[in-house]
Biopython code that builds the backbone (N, CA, C, O; Angstrom):
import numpy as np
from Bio.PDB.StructureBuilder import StructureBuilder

atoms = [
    (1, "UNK", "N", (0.846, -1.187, 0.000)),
    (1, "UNK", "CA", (0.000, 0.000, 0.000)),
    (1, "UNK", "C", (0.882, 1.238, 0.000)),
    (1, "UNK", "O", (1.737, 1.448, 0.861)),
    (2, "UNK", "N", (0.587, 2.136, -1.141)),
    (2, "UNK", "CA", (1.348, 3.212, -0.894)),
    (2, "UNK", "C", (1.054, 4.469, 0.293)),
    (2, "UNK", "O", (1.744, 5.486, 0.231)),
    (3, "UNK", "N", (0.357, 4.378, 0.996)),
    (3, "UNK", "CA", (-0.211, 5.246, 1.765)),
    (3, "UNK", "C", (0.258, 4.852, 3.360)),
    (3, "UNK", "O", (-0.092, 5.257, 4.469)),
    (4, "UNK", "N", (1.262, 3.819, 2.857)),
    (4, "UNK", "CA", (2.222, 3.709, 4.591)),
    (4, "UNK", "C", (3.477, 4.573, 4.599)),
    (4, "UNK", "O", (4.335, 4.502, 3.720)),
    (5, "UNK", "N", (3.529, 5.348, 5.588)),
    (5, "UNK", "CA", (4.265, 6.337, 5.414)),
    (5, "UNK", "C", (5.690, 5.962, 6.560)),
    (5, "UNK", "O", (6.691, 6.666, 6.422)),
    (6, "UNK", "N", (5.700, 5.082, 7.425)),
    (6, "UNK", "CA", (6.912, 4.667, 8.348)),
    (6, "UNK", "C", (5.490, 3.761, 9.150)),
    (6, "UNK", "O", (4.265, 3.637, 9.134)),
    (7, "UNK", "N", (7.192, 3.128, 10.038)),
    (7, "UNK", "CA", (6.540, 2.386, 11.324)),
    (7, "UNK", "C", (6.854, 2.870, 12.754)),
    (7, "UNK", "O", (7.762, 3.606, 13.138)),
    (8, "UNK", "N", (5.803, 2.226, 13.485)),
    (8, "UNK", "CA", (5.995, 2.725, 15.144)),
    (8, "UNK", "C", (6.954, 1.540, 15.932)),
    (8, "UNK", "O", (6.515, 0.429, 15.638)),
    (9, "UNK", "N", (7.890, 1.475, 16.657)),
    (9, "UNK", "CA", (8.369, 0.478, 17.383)),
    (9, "UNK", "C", (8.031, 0.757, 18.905)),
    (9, "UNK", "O", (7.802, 1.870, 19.376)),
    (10, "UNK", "N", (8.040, -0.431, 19.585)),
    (10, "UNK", "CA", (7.867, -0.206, 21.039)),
    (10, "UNK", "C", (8.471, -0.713, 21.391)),
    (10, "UNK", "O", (8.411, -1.896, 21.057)),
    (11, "UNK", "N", (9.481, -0.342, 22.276)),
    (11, "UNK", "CA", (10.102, -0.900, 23.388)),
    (11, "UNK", "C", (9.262, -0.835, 24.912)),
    (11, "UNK", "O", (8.934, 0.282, 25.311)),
    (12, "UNK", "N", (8.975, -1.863, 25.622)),
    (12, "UNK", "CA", (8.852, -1.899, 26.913)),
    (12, "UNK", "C", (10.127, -1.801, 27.600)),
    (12, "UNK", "O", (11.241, -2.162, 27.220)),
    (13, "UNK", "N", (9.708, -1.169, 28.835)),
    (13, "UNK", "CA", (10.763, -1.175, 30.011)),
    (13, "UNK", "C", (10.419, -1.070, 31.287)),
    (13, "UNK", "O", (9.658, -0.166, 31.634)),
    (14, "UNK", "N", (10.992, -2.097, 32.308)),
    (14, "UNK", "CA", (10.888, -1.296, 33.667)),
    (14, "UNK", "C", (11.701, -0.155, 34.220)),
    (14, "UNK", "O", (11.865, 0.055, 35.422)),
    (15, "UNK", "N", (12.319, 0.743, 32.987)),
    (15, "UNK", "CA", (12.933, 1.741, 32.999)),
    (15, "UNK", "C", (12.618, 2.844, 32.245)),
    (15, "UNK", "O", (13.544, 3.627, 32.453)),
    (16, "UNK", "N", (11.941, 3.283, 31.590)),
    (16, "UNK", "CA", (11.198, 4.164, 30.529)),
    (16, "UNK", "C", (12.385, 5.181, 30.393)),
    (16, "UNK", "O", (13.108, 5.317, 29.405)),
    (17, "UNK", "N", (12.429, 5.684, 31.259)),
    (17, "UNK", "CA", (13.118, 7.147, 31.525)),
    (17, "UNK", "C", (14.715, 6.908, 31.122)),
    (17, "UNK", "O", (15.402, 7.790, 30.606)),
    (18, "UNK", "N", (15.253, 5.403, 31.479)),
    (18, "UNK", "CA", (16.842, 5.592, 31.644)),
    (18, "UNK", "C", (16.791, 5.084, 30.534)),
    (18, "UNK", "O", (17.871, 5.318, 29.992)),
    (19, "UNK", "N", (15.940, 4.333, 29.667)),
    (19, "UNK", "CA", (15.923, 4.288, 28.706)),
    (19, "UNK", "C", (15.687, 4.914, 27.335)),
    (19, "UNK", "O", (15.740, 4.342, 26.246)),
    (20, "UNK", "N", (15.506, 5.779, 27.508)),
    (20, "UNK", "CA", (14.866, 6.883, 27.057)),
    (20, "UNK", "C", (16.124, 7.737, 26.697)),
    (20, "UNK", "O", (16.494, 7.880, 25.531)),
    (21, "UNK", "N", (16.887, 8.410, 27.988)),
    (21, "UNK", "CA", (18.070, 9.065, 27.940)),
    (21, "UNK", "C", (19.114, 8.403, 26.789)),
    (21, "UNK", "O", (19.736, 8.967, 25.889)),
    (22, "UNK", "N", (19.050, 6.793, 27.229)),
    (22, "UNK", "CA", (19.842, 5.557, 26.965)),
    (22, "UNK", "C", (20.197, 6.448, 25.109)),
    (22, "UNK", "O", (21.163, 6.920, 24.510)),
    (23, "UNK", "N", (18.484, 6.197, 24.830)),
    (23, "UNK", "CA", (18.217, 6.297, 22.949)),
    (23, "UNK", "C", (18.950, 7.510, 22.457)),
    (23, "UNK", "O", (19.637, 7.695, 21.452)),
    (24, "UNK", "N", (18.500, 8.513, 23.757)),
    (24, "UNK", "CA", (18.535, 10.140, 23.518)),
    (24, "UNK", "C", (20.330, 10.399, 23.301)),
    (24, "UNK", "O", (20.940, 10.810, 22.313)),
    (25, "UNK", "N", (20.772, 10.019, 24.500)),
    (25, "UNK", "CA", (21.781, 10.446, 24.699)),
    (25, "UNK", "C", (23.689, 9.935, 24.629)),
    (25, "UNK", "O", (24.786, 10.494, 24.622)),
    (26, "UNK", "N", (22.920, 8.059, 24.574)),
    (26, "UNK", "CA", (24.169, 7.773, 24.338)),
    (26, "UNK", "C", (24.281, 7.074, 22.984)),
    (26, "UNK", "O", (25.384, 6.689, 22.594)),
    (27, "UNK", "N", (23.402, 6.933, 22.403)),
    (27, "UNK", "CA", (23.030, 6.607, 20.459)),
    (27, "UNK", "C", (23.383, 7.669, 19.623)),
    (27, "UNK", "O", (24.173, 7.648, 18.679)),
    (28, "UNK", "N", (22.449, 8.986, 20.240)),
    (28, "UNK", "CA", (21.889, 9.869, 19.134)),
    (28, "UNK", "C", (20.881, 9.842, 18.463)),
    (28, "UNK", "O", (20.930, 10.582, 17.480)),
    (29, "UNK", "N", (19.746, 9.142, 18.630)),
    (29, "UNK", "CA", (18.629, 9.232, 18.319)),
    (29, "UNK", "C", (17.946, 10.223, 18.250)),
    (29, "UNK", "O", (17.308, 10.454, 19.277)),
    (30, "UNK", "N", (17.742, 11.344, 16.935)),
    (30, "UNK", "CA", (16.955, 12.271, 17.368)),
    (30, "UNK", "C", (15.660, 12.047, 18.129)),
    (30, "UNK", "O", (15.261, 10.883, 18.148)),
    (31, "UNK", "N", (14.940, 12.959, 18.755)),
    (31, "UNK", "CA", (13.422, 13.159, 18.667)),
    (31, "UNK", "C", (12.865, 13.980, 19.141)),
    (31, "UNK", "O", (13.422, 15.039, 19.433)),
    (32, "UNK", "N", (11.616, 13.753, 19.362)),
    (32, "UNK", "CA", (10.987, 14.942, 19.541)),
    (32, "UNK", "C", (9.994, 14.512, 21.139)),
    (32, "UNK", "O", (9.545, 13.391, 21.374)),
    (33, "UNK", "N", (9.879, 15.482, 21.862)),
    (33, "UNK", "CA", (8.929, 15.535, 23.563)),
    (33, "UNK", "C", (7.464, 15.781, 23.284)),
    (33, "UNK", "O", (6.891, 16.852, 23.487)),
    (34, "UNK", "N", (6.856, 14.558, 22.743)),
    (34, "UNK", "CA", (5.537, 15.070, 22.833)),
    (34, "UNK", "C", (4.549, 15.352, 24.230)),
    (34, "UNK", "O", (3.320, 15.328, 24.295)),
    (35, "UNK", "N", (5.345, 15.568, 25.086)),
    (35, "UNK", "CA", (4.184, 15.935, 26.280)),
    (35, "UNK", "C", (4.853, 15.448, 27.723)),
    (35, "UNK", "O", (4.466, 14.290, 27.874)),
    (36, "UNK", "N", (5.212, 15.612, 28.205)),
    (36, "UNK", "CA", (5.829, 15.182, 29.794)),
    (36, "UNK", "C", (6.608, 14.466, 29.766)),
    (36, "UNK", "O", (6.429, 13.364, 30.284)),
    (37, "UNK", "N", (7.643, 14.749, 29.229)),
    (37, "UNK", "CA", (9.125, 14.135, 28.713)),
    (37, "UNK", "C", (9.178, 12.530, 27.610)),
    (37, "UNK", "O", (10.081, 11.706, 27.462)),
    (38, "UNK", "N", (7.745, 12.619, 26.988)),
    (38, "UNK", "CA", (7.540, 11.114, 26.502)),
    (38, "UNK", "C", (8.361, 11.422, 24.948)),
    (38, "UNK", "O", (7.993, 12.040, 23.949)),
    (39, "UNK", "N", (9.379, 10.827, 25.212)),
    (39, "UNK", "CA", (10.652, 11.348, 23.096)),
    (39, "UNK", "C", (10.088, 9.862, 22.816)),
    (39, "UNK", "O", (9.986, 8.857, 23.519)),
    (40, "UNK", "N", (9.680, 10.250, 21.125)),
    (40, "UNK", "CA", (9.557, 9.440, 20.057)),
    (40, "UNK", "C", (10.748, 9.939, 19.608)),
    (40, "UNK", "O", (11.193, 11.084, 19.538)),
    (41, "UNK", "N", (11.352, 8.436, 19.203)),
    (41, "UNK", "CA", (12.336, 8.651, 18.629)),
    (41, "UNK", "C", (12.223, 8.680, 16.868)),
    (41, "UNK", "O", (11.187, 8.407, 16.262)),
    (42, "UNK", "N", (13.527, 9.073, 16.219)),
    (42, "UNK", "CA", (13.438, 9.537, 14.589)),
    (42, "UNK", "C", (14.631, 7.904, 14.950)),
    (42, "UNK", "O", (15.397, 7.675, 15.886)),
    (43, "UNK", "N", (14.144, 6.805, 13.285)),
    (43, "UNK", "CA", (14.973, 5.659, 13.307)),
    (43, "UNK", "C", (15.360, 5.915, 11.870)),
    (43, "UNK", "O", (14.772, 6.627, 11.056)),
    (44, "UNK", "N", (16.291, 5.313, 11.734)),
    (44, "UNK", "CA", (17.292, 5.271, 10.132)),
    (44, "UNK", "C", (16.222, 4.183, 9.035)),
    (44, "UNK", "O", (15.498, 3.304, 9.502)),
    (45, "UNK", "N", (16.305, 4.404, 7.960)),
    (45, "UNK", "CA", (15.096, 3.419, 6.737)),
    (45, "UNK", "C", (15.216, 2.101, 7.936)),
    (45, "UNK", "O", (16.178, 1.920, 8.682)),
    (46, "UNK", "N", (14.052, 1.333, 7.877)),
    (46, "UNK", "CA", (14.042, 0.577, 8.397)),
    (46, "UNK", "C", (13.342, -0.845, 7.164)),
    (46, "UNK", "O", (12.662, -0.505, 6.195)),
    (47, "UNK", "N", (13.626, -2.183, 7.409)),
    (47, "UNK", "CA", (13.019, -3.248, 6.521)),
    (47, "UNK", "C", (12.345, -4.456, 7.705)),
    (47, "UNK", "O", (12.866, -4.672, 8.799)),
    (48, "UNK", "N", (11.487, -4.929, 7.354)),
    (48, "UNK", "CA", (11.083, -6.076, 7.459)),
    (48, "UNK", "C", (11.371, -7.193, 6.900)),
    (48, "UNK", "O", (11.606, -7.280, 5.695)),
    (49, "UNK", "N", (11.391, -8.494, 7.966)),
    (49, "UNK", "CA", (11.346, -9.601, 7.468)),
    (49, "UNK", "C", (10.309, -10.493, 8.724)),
    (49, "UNK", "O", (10.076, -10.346, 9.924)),
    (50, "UNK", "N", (9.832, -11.598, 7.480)),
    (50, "UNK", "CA", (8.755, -12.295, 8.104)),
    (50, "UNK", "C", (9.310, -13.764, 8.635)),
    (50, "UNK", "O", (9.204, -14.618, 7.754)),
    (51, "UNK", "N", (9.870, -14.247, 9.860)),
    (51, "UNK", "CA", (10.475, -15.934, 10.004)),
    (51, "UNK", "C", (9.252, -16.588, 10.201)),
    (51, "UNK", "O", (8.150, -16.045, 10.285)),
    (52, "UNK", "N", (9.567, -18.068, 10.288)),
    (52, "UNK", "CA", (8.377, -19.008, 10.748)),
    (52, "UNK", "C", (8.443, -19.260, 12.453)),
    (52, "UNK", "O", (9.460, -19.740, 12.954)),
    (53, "UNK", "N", (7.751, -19.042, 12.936)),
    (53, "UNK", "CA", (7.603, -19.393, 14.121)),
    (53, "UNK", "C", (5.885, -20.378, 15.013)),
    (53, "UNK", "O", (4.757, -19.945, 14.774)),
    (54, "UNK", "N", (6.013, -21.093, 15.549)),
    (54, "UNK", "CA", (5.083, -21.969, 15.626)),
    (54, "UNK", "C", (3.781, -21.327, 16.646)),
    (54, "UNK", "O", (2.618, -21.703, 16.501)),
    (55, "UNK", "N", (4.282, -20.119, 17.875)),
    (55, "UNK", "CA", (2.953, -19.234, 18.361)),
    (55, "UNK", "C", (2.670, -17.587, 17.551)),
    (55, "UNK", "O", (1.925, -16.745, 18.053)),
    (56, "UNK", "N", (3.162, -17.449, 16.699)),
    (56, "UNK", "CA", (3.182, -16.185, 15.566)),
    (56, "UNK", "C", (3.009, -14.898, 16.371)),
    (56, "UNK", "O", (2.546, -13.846, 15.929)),
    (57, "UNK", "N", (3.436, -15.122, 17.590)),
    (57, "UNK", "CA", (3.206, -13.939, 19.104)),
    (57, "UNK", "C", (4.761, -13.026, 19.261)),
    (57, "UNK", "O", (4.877, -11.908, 19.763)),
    (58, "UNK", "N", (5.731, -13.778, 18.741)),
    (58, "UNK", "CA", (7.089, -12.718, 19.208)),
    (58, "UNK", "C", (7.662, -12.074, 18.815)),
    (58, "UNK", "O", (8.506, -12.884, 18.432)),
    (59, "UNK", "N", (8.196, -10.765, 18.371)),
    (59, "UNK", "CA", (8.994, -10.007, 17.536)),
    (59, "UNK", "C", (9.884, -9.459, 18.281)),
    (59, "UNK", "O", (9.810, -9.204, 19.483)),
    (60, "UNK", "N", (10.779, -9.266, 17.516)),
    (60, "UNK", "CA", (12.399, -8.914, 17.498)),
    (60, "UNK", "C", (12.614, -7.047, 17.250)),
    (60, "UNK", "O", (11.491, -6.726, 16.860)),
    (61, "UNK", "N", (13.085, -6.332, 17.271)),
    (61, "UNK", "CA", (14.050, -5.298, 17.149)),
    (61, "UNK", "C", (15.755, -5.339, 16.626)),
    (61, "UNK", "O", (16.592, -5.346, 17.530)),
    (62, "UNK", "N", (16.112, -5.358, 15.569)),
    (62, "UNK", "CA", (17.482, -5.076, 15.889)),
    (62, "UNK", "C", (17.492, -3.949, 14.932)),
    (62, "UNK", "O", (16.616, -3.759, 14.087)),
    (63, "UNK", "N", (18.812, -3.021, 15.166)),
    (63, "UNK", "CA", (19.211, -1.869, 14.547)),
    (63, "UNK", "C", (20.682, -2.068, 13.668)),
    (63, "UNK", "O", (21.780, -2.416, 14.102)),
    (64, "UNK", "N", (20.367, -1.794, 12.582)),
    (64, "UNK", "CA", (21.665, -2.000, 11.689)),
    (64, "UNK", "C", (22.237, -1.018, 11.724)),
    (64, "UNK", "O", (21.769, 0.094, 11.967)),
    (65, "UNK", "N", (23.822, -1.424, 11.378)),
    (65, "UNK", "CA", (24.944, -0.153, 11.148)),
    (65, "UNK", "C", (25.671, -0.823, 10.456)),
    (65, "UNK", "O", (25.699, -2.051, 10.385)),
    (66, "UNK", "N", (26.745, 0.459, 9.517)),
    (66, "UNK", "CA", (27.491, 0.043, 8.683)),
    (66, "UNK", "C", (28.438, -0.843, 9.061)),
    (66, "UNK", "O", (28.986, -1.481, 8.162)),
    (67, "UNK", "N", (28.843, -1.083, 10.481)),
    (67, "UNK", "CA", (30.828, -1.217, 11.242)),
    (67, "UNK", "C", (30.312, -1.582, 12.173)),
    (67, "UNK", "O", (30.297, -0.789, 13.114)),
    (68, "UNK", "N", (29.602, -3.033, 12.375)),
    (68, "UNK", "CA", (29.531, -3.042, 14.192)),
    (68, "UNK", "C", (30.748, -3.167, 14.991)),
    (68, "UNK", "O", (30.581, -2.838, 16.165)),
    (69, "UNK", "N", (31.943, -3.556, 14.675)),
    (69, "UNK", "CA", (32.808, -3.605, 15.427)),
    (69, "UNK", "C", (33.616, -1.655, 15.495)),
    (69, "UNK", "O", (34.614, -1.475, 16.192)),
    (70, "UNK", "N", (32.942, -0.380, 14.639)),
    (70, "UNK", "CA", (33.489, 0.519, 14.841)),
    (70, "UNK", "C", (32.681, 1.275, 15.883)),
    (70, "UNK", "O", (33.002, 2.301, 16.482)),
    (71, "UNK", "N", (31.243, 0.349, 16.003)),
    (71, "UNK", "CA", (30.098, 1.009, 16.705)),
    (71, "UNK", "C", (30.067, 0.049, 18.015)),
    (71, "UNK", "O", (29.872, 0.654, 19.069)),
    (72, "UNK", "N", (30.216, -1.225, 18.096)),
    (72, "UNK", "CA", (30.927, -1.298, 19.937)),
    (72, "UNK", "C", (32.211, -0.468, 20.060)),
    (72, "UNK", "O", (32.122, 0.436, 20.891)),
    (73, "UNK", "N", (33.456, -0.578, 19.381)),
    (73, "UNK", "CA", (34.444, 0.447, 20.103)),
    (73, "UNK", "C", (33.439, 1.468, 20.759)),
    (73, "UNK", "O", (32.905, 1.454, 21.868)),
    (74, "UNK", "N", (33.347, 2.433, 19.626)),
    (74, "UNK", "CA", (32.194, 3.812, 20.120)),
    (74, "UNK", "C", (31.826, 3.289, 21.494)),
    (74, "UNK", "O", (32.143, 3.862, 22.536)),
    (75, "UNK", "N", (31.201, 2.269, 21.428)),
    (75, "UNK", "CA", (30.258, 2.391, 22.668)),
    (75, "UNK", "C", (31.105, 2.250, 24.225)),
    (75, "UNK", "O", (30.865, 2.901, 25.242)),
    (76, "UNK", "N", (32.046, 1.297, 24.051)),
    (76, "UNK", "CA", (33.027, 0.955, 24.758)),
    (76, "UNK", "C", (34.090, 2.460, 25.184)),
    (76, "UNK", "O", (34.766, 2.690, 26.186)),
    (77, "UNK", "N", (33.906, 3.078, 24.225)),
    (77, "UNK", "CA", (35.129, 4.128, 24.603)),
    (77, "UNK", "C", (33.982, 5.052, 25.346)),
    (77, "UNK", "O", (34.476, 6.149, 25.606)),
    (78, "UNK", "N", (32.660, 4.961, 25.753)),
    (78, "UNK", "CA", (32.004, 5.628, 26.226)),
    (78, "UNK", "C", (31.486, 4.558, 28.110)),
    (78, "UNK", "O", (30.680, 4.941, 28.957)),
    (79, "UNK", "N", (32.118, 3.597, 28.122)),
    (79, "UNK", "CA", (32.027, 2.850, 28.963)),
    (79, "UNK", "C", (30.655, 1.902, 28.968)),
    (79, "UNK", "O", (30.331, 1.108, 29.852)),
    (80, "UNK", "N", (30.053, 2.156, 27.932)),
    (80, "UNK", "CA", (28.926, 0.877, 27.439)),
    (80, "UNK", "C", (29.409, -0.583, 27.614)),
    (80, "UNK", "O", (30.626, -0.755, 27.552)),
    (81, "UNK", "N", (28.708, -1.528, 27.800)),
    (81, "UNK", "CA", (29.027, -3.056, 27.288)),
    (81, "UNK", "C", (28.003, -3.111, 27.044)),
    (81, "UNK", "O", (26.949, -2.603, 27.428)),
    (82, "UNK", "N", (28.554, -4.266, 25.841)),
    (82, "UNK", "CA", (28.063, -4.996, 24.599)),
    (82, "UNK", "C", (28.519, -6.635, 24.877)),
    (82, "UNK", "O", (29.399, -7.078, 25.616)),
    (83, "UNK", "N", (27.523, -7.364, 23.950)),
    (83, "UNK", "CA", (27.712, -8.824, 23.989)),
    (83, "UNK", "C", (29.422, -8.719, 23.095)),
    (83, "UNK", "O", (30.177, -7.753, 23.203)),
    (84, "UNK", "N", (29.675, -9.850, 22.337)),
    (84, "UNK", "CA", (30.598, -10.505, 21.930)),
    (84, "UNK", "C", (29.811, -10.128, 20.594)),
    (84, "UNK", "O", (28.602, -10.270, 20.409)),
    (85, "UNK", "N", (30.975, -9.498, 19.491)),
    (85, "UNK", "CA", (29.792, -9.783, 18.237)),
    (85, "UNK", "C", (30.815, -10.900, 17.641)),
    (85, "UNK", "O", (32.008, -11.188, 17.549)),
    (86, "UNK", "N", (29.270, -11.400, 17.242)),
    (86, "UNK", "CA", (28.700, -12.895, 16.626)),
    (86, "UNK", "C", (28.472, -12.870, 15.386)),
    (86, "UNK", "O", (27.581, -12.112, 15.003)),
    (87, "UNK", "N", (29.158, -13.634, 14.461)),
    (87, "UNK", "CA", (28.925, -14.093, 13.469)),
    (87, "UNK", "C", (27.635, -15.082, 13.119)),
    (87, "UNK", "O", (27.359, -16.194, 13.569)),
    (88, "UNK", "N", (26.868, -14.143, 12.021)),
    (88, "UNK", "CA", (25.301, -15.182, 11.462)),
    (88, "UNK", "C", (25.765, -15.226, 9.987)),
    (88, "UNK", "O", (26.800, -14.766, 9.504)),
    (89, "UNK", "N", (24.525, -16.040, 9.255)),
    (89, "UNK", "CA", (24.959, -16.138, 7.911)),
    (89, "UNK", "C", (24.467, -15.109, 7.349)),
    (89, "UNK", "O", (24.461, -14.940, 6.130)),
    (90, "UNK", "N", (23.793, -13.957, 8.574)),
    (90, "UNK", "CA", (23.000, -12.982, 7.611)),
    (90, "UNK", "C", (23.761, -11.553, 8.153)),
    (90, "UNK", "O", (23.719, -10.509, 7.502)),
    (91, "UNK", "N", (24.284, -11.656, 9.124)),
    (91, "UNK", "CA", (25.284, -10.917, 8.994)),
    (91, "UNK", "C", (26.104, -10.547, 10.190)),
    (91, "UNK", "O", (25.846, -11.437, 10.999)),
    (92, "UNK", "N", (27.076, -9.595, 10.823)),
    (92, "UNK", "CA", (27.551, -9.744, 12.508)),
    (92, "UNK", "C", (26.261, -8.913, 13.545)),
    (92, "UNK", "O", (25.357, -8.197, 13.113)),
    (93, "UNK", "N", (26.447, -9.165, 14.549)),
    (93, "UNK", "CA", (25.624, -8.978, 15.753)),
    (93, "UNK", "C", (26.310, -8.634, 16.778)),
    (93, "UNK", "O", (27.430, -9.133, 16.885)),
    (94, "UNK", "N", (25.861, -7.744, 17.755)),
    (94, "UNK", "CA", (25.668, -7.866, 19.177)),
    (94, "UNK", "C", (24.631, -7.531, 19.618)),
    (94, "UNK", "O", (23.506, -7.542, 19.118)),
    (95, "UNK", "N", (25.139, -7.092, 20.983)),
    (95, "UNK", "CA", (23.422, -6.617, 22.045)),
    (95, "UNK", "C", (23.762, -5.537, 23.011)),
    (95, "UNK", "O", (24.784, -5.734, 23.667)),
    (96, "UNK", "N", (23.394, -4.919, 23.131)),
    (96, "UNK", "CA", (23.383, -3.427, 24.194)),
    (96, "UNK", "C", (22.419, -4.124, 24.975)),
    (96, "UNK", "O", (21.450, -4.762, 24.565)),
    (97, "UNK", "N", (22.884, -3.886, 26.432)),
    (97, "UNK", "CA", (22.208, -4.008, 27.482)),
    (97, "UNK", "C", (21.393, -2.983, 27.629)),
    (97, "UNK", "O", (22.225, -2.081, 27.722)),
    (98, "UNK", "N", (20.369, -2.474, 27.717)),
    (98, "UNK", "CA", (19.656, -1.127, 28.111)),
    (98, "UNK", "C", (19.464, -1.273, 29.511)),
    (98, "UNK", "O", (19.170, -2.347, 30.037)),
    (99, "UNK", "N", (19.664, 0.027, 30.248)),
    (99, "UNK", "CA", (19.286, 0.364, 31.476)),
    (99, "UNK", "C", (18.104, -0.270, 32.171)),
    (99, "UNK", "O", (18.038, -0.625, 33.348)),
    (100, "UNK", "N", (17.292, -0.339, 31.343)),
    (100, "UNK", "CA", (16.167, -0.890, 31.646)),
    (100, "UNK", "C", (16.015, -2.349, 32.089)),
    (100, "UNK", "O", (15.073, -2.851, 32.701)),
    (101, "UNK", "N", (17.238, -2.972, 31.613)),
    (101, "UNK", "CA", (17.221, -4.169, 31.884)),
    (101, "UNK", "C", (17.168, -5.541, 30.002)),
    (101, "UNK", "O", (17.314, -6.756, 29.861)),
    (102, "UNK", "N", (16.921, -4.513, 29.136)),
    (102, "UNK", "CA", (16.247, -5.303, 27.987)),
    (102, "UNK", "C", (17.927, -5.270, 27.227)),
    (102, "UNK", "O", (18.966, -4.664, 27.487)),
    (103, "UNK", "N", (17.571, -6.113, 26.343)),
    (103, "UNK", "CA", (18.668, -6.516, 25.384)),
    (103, "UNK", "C", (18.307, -5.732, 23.623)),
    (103, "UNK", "O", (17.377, -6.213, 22.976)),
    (104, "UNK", "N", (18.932, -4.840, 23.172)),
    (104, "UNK", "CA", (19.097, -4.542, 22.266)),
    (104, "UNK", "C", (19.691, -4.975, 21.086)),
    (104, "UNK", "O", (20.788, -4.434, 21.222)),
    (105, "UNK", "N", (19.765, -5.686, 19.805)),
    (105, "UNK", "CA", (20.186, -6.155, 18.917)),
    (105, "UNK", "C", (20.360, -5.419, 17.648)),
    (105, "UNK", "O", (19.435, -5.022, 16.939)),
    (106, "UNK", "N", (22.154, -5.207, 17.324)),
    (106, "UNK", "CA", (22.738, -4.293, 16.414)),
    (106, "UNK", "C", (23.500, -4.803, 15.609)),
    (106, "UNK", "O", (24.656, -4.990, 15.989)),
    (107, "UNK", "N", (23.156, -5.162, 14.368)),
    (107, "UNK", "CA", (23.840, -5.976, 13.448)),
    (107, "UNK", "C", (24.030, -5.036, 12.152)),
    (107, "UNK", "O", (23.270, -4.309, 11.512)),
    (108, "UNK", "N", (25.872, -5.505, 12.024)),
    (108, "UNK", "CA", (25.825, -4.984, 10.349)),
    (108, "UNK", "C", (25.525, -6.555, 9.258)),
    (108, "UNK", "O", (26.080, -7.654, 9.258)),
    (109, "UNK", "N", (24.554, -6.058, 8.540)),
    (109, "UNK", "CA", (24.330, -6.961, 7.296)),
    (109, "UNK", "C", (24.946, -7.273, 6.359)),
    (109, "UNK", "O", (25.686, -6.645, 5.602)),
    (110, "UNK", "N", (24.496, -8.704, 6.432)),
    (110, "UNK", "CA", (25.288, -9.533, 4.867)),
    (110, "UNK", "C", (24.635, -9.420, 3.898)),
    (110, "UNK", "O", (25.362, -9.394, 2.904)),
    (111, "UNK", "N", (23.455, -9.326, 3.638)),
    (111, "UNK", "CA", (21.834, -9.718, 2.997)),
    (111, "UNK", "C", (21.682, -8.650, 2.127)),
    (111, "UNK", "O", (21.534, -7.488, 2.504)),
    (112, "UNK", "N", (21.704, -8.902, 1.329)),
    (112, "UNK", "CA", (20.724, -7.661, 0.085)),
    (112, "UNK", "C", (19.760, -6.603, 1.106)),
    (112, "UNK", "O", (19.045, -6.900, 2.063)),
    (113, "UNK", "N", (19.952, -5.728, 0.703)),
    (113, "UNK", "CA", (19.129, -4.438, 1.366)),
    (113, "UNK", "C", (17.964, -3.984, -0.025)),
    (113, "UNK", "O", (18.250, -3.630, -1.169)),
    (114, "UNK", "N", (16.786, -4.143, 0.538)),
    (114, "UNK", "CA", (15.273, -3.523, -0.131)),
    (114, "UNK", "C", (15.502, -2.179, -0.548)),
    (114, "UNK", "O", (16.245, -1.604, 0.248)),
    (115, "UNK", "N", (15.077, -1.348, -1.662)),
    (115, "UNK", "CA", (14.959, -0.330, -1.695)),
    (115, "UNK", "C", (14.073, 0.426, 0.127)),
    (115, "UNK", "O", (13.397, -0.279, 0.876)),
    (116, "UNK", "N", (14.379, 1.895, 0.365)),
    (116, "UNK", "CA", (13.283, 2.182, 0.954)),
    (116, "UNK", "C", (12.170, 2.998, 0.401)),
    (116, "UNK", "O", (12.212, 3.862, -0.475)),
    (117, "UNK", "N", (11.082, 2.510, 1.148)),
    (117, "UNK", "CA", (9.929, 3.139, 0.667)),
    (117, "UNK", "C", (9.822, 4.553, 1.119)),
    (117, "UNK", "O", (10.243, 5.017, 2.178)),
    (118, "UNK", "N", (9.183, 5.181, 0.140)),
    (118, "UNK", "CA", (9.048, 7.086, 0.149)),
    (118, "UNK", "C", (7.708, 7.085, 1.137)),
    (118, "UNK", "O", (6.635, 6.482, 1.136)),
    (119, "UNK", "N", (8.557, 8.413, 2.257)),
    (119, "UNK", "CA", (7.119, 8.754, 2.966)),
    (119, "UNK", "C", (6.737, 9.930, 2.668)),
    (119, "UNK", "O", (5.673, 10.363, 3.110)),
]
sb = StructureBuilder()
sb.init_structure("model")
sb.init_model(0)
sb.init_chain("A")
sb.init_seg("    ")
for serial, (resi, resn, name, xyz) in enumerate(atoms, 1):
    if name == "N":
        sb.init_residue(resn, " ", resi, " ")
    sb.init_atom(name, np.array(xyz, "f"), 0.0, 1.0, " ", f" {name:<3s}", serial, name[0])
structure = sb.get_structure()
């Protein structure tokens, strides 16, 4: 349908706030305060993919970058930890711990990249 213009992501947290800063301040995530400190964040083109799974109930988040190993340094020289990045057949990985307690997933890709769609 041409009349989809982006998507919404949600993260839960039992941390909203440190998580929040987390996106704001140690990423760079722009965004914007719609109302009592609640930032929607601005995300880079984003793609979908559909796996098979047997309760069709769970979805994933991860955030791509060009250099994950130039983007843990980054994070590391800022005193972040990160998992171990991991080699997939689809491309390297790690995970940011968020404040909140949740696991974040940041992979640079092996995989053909989709055009993005115009909003």
């Amino acid at each position: 349908m041409k009349d989809l213009v982006g998507a919404h992501v949600i993260l839960y947290s039992t941390q909203p706030e440190a998580d929040r800063a987390f996106l704001r301040d140690t990423l760079g995530l722009p965004n914007v305060d719609v109302g009592d400190g609640w930032l929607i964040f601005g995300l880079p083109t984003a793609e979908l993919a559909v796996h098979p799974d047997d309760q069709g109930s769970a979805h994933e988040l991860f955030l791509m970058c060009a250099d994950v190993d130039g983007f843990v340094a980054e994070l590391h020289s800022q005193g972040i930890e990160t998992d171990p990045v991991e080699a997939a057949a689809w491309g390297r990985l790690t995970y940011i711990r968020l404040p909140g307690g949740g696991k974040l997933g940041v992979y640079q890709p092996r995989h053909a990249r989709p055009p993005a769609t115009g909003a």
